[in-house]
C-alpha positions in Angstrom: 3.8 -4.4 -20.2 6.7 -2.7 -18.0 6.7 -4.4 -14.9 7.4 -2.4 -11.4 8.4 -3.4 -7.5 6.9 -1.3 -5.2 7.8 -1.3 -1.4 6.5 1.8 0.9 7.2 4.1 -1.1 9.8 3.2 -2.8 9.6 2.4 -6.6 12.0 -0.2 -9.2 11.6 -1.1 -12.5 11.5 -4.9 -13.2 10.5 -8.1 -10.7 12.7 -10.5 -8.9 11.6 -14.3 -10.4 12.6 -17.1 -8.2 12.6 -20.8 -7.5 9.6 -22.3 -6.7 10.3 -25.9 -5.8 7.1 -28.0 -6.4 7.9 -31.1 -4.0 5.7 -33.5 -5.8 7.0 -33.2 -8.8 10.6 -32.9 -7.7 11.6 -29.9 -9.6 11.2 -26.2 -8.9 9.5 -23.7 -11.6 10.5 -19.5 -12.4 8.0 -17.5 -10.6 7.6 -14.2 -8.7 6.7 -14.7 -5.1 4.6 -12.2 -2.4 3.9 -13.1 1.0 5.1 -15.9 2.9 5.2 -19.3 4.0 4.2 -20.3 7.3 1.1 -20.2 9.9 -1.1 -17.2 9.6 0.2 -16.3 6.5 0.0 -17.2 2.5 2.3 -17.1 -0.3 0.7 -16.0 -3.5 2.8 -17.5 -6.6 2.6 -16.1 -10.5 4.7 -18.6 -12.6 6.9 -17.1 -15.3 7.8 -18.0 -18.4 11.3 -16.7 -19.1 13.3 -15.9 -22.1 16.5 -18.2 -23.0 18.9 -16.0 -21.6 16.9 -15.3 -18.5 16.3 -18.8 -18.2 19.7 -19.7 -18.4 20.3 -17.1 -15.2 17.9 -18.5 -13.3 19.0 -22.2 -13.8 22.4 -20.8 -13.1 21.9 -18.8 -10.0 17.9 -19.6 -8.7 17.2 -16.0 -9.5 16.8 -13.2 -12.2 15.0 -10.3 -13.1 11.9 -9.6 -15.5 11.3 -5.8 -16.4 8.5 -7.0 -19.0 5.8 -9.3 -20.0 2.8 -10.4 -21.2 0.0 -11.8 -19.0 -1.2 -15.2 -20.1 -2.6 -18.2 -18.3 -1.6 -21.2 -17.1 -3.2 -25.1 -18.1 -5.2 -24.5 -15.1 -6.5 -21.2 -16.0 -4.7 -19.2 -13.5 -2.6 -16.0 -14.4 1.2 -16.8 -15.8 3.6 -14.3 -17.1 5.5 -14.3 -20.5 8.2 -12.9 -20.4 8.7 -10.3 -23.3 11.9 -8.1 -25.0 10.0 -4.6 -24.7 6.6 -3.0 -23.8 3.7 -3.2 -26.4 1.8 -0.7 -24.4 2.1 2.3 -22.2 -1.8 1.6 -21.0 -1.1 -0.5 -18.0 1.7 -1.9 -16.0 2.4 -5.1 -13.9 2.6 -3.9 -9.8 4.3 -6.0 -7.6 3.1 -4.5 -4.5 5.7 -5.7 -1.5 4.0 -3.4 1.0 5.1 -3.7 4.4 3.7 -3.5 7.5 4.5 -1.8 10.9 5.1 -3.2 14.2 1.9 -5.1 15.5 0.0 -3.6 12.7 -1.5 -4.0 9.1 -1.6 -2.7 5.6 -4.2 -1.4 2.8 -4.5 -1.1 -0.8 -7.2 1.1 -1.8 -7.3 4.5 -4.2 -7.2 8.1 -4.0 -8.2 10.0 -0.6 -12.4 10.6 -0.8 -12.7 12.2 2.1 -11.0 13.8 5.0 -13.2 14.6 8.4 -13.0 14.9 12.1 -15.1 13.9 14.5 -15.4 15.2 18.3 -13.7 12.7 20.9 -16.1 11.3 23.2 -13.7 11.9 26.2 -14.7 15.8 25.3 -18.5 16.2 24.1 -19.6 17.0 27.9 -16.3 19.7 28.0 -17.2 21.1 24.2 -20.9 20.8 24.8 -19.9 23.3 28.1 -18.3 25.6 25.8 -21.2 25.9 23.1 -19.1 23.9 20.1 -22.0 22.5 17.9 -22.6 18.8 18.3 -22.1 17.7 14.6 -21.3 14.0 12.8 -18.0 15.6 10.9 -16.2 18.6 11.3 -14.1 20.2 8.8 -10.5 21.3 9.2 -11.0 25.0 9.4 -13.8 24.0 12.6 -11.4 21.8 13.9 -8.5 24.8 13.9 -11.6 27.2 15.9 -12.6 24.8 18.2 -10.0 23.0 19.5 -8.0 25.5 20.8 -11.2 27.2 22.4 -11.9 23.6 24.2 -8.3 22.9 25.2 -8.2 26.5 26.7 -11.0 25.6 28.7 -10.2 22.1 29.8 -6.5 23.5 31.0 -6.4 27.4 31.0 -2.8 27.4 32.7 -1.6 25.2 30.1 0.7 26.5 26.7 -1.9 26.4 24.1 1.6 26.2 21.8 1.7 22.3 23.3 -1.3 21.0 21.9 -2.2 19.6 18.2 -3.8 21.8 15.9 -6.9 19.1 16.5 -6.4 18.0 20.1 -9.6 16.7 21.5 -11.1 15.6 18.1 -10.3 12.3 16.0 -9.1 12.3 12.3 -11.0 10.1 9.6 -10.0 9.7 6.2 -12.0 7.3 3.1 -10.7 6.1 0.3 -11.6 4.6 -3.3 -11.6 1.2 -3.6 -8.4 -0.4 -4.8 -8.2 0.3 -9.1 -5.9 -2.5 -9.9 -6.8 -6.0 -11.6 -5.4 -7.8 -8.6 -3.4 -11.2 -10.1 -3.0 -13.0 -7.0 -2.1 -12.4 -3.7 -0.2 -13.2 -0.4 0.0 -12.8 3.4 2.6 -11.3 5.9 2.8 -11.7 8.8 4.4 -11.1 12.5 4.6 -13.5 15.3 4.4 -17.2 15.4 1.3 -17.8 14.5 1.0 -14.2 12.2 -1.5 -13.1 15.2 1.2 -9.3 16.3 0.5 -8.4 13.4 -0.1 -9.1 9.5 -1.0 -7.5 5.8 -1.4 -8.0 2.3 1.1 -8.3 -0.8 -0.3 -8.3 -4.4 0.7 -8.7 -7.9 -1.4 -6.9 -9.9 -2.6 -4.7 -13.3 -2.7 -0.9 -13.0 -3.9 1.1 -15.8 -3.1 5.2 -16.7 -3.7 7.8 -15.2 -5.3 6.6 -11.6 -4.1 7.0 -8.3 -3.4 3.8 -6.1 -2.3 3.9 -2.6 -0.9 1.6 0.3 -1.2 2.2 3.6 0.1 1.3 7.0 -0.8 0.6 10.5 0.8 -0.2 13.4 4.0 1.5 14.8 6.0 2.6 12.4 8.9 4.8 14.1 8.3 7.8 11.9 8.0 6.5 8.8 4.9 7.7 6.0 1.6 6.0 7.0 0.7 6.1 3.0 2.3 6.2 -0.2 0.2 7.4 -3.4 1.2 6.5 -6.8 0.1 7.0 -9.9 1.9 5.3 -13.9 1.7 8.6 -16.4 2.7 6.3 -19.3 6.5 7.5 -19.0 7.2 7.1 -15.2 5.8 5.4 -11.6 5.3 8.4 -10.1 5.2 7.7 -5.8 4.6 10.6 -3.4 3.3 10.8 0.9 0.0 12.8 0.4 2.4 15.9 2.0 4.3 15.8 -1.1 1.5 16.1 -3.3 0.3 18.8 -1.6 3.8 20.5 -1.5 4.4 19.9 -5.0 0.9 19.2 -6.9 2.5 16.1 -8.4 -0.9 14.9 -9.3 
């Protein structure tokens, strides 16, 4: 299988394999590495199996690059990579998912966008109640569009209605599918001593055809995407912000 980095967004073919060093034994071992080391956090390790020249590489230089592999196990029973000369199928793919986090914040993996709803804040039912909006659990966008500006109006008539949100005084929610991928292992991030500003989750994992995965992220992130989507078409990693999709109806 073709085996792809993926870091917020951004999208290369192949996987960095390091050293792990193994202190009882006194030797270090070729593996690809997620999360980190430390309090608050966890390292997730796949070990890999590399071909002679890739092996002479790594013993050379404590690193090299894998673009594919086959997924095997180890004595134990746990996941190992084999490293392999080409792709015997165009089915499924091997993620490494690097996702990042923002300051003081989180991460997700999950699937495709469900469901996309607002609700009224509770700082303004008394105002919208005042101004007849229905009480209701969601609201669509269209609602959202009427109402809000009729409620802001209200709440500051000498105001510019030009400097409020589209949505101002309701609260966006979105749902999402559950994460697709055969996760392989795992690690934590983190931020902060003890990983308690902030922290998220990196994965290895198996991604079939033809479904949309995403990862999100929380926290402040200076204007950067809050999501990435992706899907693997069987040619290419395709990675988009949901505005793209929309823009260009990537999939």
């Amino acid at each position: 299988m073709l085996i792809f980095t993926i870091k917020n967004g951004s999208v290369t073919k192949g996987a960095q394999v390091t050293s792990l060093p193994l202190k009882g034994a006194g030797i270090s071992i070729p593996a690809i590495l997620v999360g980190e080391e430390g309090r608050g956090r966890q390292l997730g390790v796949l070990p890999v199996q590399l071909l002679p020249e890739q092996q002479q590489e790594w013993e050379k230089n404590g690193s090299t690059t894998v673009t594919t592999a086959r997924i095997g196990q180890t004595r134990a029973g746990n996941p190992k990579f084999f490293a392999t000369t080409e792709a015997d199928t165009d089915e499924k793919i091997i993620a490494v998912l690097r996702t990042g986090i923002g300051f003081r914040g989180g991460n997700s993996h999950t699937g495709d966008r469900t469901a996309e709803w607002w609700q009224l804040s509770p700082y303004r039912s008394s105002d919208a109640w005042r101004v007849g909006i229905p009480a209701q659990d969601r609201y669509t966008a269209d609602e959202v569009r009427e109402y809000s500006r009729t409620l802001m109006k209200t709440i500051y008539p000498d105001d510019d209605p030009n400097k409020w949100r589209w949505d101002a005084g309701f609260e966006r929610h979105l749902s999402f599918a559950p994460f697709p991928g055969k996760i392989l292992t795992k690690g934590v991030i983190a931020q902060g001593d003890a990983g308690r500003m902030g922290s998220g989750e990196q994965l290895i994992a198996l991604i079939s055809k033809d479904i949309v995965f995403r990862t999100g992220y929380s926290g402040r992130l200076y204007g950067a995407p809050e999501a990435h989507y992706y899907i693997w078409t069987g040619d290419s990693l395709l990675s988009a912000t949901w505005e793209e999709r929309q823009l260009a109806d990537l999939f």
